[in-house]
MIKOL-874880 format. One record per residue (C-alpha): y, z, x; residue number from 0; residue in three letters. Coordinates in steps of 0.25 Angstrom, whole numbers, padded with zeros to 4 digits, always signed. Example, Ala and Ser with C-alpha at 12.3 -4.5 7.8 and 13.67 -1.06 7.14 Angstrom:
BEGIN
-0018 / +0031 / +0049 / 0 / ALA
-0004 / +0029 / +0055 / 1 / SER
This chain:
BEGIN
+0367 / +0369 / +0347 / 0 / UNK
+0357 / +0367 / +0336 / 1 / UNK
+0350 / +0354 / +0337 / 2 / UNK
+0345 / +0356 / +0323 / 3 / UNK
+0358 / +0359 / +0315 / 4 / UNK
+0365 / +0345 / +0315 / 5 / UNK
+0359 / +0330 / +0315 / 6 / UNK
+0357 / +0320 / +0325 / 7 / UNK
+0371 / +0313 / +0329 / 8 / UNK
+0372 / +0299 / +0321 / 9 / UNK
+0374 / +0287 / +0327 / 10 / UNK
+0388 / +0285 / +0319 / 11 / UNK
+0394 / +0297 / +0325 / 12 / UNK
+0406 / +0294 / +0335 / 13 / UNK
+0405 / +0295 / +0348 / 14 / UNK
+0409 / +0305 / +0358 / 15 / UNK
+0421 / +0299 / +0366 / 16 / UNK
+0428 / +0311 / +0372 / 17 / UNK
+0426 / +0315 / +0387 / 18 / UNK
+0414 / +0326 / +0389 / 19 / UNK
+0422 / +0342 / +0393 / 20 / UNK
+0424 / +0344 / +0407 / 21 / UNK
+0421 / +0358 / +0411 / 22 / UNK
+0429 / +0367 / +0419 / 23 / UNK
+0420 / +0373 / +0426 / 24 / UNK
+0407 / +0366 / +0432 / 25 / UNK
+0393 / +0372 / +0430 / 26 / UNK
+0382 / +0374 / +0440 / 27 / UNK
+0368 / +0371 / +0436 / 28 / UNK
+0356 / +0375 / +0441 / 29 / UNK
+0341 / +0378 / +0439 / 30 / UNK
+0334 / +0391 / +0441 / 31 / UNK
+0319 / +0397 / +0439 / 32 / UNK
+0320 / +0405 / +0427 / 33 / UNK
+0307 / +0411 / +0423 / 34 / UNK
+0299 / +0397 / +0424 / 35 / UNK
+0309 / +0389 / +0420 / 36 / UNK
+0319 / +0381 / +0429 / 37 / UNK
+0331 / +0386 / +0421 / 38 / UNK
+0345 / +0378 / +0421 / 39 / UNK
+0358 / +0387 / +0421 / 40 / UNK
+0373 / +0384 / +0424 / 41 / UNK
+0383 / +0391 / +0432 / 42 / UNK
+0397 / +0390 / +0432 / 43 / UNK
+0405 / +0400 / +0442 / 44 / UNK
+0400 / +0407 / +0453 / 45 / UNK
+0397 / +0423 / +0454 / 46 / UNK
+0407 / +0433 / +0455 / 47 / UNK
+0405 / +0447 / +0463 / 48 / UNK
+0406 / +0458 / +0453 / 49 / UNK
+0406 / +0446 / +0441 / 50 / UNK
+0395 / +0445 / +0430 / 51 / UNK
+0390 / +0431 / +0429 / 52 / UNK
+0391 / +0427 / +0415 / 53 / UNK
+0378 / +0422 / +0407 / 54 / UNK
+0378 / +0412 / +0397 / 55 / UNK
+0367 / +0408 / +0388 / 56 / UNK
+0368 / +0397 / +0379 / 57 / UNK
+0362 / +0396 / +0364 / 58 / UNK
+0350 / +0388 / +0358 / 59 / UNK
+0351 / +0372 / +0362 / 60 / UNK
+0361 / +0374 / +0370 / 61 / UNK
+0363 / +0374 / +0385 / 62 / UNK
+0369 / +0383 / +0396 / 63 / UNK
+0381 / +0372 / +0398 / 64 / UNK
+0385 / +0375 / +0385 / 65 / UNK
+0395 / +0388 / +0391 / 66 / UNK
+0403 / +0377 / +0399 / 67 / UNK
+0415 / +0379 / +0388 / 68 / UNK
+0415 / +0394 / +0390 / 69 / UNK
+0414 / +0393 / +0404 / 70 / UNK
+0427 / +0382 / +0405 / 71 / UNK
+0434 / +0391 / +0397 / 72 / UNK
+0431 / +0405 / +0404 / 73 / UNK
+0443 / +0410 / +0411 / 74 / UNK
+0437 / +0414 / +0422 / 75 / UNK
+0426 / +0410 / +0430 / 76 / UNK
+0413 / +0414 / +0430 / 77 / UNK
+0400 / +0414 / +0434 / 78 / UNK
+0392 / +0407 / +0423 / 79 / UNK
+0377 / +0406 / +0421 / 80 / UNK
+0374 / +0397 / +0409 / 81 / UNK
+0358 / +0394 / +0410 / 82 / UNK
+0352 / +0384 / +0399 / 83 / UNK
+0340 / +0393 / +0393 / 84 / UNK
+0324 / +0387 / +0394 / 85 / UNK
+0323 / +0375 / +0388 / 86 / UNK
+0337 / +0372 / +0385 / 87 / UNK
+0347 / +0363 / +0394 / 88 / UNK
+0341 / +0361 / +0407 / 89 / UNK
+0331 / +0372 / +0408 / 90 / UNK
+0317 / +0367 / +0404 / 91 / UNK
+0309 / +0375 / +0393 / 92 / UNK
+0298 / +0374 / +0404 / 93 / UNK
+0287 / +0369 / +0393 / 94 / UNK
+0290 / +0378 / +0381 / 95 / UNK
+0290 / +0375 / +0366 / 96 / UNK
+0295 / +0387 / +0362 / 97 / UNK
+0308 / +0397 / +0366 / 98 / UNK
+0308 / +0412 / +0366 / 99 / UNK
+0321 / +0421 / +0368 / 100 / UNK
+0312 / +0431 / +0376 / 101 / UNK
+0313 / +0419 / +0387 / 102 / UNK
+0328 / +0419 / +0384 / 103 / UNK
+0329 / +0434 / +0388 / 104 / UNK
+0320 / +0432 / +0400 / 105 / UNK
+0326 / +0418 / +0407 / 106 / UNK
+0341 / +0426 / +0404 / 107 / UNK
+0333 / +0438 / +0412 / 108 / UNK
+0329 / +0428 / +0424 / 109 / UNK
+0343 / +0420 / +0423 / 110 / UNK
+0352 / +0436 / +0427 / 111 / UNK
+0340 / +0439 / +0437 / 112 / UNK
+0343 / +0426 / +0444 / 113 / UNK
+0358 / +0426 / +0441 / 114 / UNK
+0362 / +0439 / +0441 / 115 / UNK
+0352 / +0450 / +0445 / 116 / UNK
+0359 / +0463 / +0450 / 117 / UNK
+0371 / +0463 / +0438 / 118 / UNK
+0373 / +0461 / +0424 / 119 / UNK
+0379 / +0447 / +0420 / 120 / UNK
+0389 / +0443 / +0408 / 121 / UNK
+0379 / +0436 / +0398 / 122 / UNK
+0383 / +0426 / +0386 / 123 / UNK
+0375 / +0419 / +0375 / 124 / UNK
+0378 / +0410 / +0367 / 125 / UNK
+0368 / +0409 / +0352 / 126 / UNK
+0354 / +0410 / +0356 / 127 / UNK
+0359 / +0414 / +0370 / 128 / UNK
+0368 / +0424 / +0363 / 129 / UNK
+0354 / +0430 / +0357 / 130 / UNK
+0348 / +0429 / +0371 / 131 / UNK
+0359 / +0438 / +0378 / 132 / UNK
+0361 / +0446 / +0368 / 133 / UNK
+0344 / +0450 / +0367 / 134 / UNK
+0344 / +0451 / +0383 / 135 / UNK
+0358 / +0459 / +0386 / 136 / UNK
+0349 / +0470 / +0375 / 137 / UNK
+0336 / +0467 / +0384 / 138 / UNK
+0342 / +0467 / +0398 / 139 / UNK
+0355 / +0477 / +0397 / 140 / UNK
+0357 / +0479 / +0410 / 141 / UNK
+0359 / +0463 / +0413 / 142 / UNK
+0372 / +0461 / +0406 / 143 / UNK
+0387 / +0464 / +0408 / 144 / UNK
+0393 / +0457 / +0394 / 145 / UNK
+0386 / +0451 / +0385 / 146 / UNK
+0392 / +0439 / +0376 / 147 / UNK
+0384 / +0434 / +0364 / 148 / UNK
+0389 / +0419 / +0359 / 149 / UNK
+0384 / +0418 / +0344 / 150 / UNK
+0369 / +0425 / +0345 / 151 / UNK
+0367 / +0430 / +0333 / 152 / UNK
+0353 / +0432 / +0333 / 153 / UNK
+0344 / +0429 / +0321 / 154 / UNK
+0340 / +0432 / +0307 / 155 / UNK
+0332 / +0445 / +0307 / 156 / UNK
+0317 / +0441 / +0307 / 157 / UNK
+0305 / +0449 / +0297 / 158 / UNK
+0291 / +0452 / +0302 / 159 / UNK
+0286 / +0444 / +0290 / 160 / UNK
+0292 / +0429 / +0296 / 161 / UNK
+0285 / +0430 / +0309 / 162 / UNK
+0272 / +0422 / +0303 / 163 / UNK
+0281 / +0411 / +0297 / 164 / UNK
+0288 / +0412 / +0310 / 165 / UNK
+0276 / +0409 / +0321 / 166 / UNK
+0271 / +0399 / +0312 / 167 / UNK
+0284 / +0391 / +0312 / 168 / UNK
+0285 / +0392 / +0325 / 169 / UNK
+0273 / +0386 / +0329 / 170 / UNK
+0273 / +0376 / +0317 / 171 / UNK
+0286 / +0372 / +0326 / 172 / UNK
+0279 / +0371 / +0340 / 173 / UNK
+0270 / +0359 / +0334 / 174 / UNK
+0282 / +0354 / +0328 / 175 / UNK
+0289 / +0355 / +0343 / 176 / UNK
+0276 / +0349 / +0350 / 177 / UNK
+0276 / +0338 / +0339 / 178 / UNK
+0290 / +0334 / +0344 / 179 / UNK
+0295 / +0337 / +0331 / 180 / UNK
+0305 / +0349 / +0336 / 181 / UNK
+0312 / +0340 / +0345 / 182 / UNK
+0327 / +0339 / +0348 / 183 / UNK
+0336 / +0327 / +0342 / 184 / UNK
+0339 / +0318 / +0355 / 185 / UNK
+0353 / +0311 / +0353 / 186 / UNK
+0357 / +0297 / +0359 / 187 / UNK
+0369 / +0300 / +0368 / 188 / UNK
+0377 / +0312 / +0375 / 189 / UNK
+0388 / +0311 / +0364 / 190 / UNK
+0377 / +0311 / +0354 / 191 / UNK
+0373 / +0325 / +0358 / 192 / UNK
+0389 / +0328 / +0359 / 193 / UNK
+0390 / +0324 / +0346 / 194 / UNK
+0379 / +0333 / +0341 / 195 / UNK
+0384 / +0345 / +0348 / 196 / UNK
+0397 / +0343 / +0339 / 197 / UNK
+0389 / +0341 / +0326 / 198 / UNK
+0383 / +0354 / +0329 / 199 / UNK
+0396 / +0361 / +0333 / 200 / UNK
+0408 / +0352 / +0327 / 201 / UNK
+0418 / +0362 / +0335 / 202 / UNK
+0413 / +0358 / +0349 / 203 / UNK
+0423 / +0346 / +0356 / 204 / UNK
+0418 / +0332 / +0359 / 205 / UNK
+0421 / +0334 / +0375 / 206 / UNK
+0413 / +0346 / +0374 / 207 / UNK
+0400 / +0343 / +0365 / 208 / UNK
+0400 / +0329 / +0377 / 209 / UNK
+0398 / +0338 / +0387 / 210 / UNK
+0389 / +0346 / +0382 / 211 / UNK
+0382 / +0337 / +0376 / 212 / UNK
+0377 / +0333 / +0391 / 213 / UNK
+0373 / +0348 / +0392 / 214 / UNK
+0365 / +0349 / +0380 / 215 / UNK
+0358 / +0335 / +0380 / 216 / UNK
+0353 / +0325 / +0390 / 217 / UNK
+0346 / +0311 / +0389 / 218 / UNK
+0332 / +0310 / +0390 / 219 / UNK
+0325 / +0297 / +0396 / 220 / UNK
+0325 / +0288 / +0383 / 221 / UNK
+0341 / +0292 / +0384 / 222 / UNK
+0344 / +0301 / +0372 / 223 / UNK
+0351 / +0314 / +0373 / 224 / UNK
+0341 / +0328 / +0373 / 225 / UNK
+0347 / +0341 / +0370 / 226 / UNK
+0342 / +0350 / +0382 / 227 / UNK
+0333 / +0358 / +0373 / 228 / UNK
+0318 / +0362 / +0370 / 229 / UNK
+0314 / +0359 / +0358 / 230 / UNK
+0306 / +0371 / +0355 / 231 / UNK
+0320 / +0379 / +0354 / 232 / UNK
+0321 / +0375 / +0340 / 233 / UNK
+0307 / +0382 / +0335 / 234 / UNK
+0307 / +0394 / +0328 / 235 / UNK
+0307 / +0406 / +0336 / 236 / UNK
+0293 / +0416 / +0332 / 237 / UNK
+0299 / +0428 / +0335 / 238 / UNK
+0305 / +0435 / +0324 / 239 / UNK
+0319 / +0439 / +0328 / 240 / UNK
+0318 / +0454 / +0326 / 241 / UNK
+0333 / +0459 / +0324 / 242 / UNK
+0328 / +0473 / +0328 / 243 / UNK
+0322 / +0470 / +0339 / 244 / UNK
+0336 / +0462 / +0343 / 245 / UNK
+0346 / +0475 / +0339 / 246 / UNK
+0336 / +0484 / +0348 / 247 / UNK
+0341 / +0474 / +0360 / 248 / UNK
+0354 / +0473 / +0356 / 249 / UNK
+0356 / +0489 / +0357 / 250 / UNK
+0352 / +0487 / +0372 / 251 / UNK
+0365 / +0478 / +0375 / 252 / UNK
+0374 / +0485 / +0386 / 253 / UNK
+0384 / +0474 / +0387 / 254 / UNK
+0395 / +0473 / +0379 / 255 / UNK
+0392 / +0461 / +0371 / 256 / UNK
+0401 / +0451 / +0365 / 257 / UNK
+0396 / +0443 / +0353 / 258 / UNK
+0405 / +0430 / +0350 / 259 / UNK
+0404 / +0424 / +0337 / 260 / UNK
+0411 / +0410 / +0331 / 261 / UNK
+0417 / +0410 / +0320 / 262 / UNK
+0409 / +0400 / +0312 / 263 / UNK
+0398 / +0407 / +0308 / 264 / UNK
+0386 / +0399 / +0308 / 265 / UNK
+0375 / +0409 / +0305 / 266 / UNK
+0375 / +0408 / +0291 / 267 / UNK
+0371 / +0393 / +0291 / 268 / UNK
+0361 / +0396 / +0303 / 269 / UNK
+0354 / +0408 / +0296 / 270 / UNK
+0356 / +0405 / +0280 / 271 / UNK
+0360 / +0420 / +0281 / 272 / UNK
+0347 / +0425 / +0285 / 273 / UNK
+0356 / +0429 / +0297 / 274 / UNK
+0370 / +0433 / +0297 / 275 / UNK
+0383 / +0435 / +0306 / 276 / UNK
+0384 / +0451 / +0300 / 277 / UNK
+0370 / +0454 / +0304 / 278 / UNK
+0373 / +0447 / +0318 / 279 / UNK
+0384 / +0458 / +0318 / 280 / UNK
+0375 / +0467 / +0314 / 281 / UNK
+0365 / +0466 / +0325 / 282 / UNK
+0378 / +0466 / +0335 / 283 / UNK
+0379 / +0481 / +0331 / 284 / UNK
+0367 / +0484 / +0340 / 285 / UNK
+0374 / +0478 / +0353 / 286 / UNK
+0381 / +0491 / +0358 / 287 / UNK
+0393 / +0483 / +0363 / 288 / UNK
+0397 / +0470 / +0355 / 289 / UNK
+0409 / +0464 / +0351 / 290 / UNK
+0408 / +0451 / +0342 / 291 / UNK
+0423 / +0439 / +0344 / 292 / UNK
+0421 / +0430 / +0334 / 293 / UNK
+0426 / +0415 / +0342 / 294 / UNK
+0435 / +0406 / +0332 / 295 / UNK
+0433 / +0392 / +0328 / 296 / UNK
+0418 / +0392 / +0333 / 297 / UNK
+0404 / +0389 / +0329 / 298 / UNK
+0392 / +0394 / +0335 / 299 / UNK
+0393 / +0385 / +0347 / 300 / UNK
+0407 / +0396 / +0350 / 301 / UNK
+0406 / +0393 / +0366 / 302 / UNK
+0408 / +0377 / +0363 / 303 / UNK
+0417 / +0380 / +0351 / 304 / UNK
+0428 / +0389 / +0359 / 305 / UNK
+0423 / +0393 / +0373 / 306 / UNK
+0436 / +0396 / +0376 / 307 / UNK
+0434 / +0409 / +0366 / 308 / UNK
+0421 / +0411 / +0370 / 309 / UNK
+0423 / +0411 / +0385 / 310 / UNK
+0437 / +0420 / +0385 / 311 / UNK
+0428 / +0431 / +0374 / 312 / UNK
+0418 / +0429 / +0385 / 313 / UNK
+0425 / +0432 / +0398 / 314 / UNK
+0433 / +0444 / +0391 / 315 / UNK
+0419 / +0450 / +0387 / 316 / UNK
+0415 / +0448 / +0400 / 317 / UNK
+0426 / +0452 / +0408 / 318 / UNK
+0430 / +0465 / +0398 / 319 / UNK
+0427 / +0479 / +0402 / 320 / UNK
């Protein structure tokens, strides 16, 4: 969910009558010191002797609520943890401008320390998420049972010679963040939101996109609706992506690892082709134990599309021998 990619909802647009989804099966939230932040997680389940608790990380602009379809469809019930990352949902960004994926790696760290601390746990990602778990289950082998990786793709290989251009962006974008000039769109109402959602991912239902449209956004005091995101996540990262340095981590992976792809392919209109879906594939190659499912009639937003696929590709990964 990119607040970039579509524009702001018009005012002629219909409105939303339908009722918001009903889930299946109630979450628990709560709030937890993580590092020096209050960090927010769900729950859904409770712990099993002798069962993995599954993990679940959501992508960029996005929040831990969003795995409610995939937890309503599981067939099973399990123990879920679904915590919204720093600075997205309701964890607070605790004053930064900026966002690092070393931070990702080391608040998943304190979330199994706290969660989980004497076994391995099942873990999920979904896009930046997807990135996240698949660099920690490299760096931290020993902490995961099965891995899932929902649409992580990476990015395109980075050369020595951008990195001038590449700090010099960034902070030309930190001015631009404390001039206000990087701030998210606000929107006027709930369905407003919903209805953005749906412009961004045509495929997800009006009940749905209502509901989580009330995850994703709240109003503030002048009564207009706020995604429940920092701003600095849209500045460019400064740190070169360094695909060797990535495919040394991913030859540490000991958990057999299940890399769920939709069908429609959007990587070709995110990356111009500076980055493709073969070289993804290429870069799997170093996991020692992948398998890659392919979910129909999806778009990168797969676990809103069909979490009926993605929970039932889930739970066999995870239940499999």
């Amino acid at each position: 969910m990119n607040d970039t990619q579509q524009p702001p909802i018009s005012p002629e647009e219909p409105v939303l009558t339908v009722p918001a989804y009903s889930p299946r099966r109630a979450a628990r939230s709560s709030t937890l010191p993580v590092r020096t932040l209050p960090y927010h997680v769900l729950q859904w389940g409770q712990p099993q002797p002798g069962v993995a608790p599954l993990v679940m990380v959501h992508g960029w602009m996005d929040v831990g609520a969003s795995y409610q379809f995939v937890v309503d469809a599981m067939a099973t019930e399990r123990w879920v943890i679904a915590p919204d990352w720093r600075g997205f949902g309701l964890t607070p960004s605790g004053g930064a401008d900026c966002f690092w994926f070393p931070d990702y790696l080391a608040d998943l760290d304190a979330l199994l320390d706290h969660f989980s601390p004497d076994a391995p746990v099942d873990l999920v990602g979904h896009s930046m998420g997807g990135n996240v778990v698949m660099l920690y289950a490299g760096i931290r082998p020993e902490r995961i049972r099965k891995l899932v990786n929902l649409e992580g793709f990476g990015l395109p290989a980075a050369k020595p010679a951008q990195a001038p251009g590449r700090y010099a962006l960034w902070m030309d974008e930190l001015k631009a963040l404390r001039q206000g000039d990087k701030d998210l769109k606000t929107y006027p109402s709930h369905q407003a939101v919903a209805q953005r959602l749906q412009k961004t991912n045509p495929r997800l239902p009006p009940d749905k996109a209502l509901w989580l449209a009330s995850q994703w956004a709240a109003p503030d005091a002048q009564g207009q609706w706020r995604i429940l995101g920092e701003a600095g996540h849209k500045l460019v990262n400064p740190q070169l992506y360094r695909v060797e340095e990535v495919q040394a981590i991913y030859q540490r992976i000991t958990a057999p690892t299940l890399a769920v792809e939709a069908s429609h392919n959007q990587m070709a209109k995110w990356w111009q082709n500076r980055y493709t879906l073969d070289e993804y594939h290429q870069r799997l190659q170093s996991v020692p134990n992948v398998r890659i499912e392919v979910i129909d009639d999806a778009g990168h937003m797969l676990h809103h599309d069909q979490p009926e696929a993605v929970a039932r590709l889930i739970e066999a990964h995870i239940t499999s021998t």
